[in-house]
N, C-alpha and C positions, 0 to 999 in steps of 0.2 A: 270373246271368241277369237278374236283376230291378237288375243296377247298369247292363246295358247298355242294358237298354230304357228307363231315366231318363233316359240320355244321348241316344238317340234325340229321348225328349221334351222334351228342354232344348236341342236341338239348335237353330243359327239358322236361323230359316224353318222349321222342320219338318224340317231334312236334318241329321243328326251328320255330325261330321267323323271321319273312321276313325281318329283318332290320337286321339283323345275315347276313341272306345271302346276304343282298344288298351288306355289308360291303364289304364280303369274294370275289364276283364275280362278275366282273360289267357286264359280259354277261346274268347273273341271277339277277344283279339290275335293267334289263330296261325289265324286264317281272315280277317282282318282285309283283308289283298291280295286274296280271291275274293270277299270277302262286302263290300261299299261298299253302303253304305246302310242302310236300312230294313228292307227289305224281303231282306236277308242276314243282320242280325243277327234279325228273326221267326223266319228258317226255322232260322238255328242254334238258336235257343232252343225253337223245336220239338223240332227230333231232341235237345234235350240232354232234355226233358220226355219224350219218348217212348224214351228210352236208361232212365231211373228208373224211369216204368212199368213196362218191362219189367224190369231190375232189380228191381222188387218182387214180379212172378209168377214170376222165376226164384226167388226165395227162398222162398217158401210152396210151390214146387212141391219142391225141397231139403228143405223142412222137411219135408213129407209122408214123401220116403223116408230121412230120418233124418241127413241130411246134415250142417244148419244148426240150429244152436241157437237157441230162440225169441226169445231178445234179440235176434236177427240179421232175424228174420223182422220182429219188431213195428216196427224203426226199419227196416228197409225199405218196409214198408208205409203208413208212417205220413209216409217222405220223398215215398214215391209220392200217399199224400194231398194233399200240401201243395201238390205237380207241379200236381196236378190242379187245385184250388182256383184257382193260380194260372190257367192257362188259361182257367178259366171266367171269371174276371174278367178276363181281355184280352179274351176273346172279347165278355163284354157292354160293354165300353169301344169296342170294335172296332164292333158293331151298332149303340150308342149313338150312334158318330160318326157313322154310316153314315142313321141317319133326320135327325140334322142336319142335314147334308149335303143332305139329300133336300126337306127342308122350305124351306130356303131358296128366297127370290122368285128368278128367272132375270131 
């Protein structure tokens, strides 16, 4: 996730080139032809962030009826942490850029 969105950010001009990120992420090279751009590799790295989350409430909710063993539950939840974390810091990078943007003389 975090090797496609560098590539995004080293991309020329601001724009990656799809064969950049095929390289960098093979979970972003097999959507690579529908997803060109930006704004393709954000929304895959969403649903991959929000595929963990929920992989981490399916595993606490398995744990509860006895299903998964707690080593299973703690590094689930713990990747689902990390999901999170990450997001939050695109999201203030994303806001960040967004009063920059804003501030600028026209």
């Amino acid at each position: 996730m975090l090797e496609a969105i560098s590539t995004v950010m080293n991309g020329v001009g601001g724009v990656a080139r799809t064969s950049d990120i095929a390289k960098t992420s093979p979970a972003v090279a097999s959507t690579s032809q529908s997803a060109v751009g930006f704004d393709g590799v954000l929304e895959q790295v969403a649903a991959d962030a929000i595929g963990t989350l929920k992989a981490g409430e399916a595993a606490s909710i398995s744990s509860i009826h006895g299903k998964v063993s707690a080593q299973k539950v703690v590094e689930a939840v713990m990747s689902a942490e990390r999901t999170l974390q990450m997001a939050v810091a695109v999201r203030d990078k994303v806001v960040q850029a967004y009063q920059e943007v804003s501030r600028m003389a026209i």
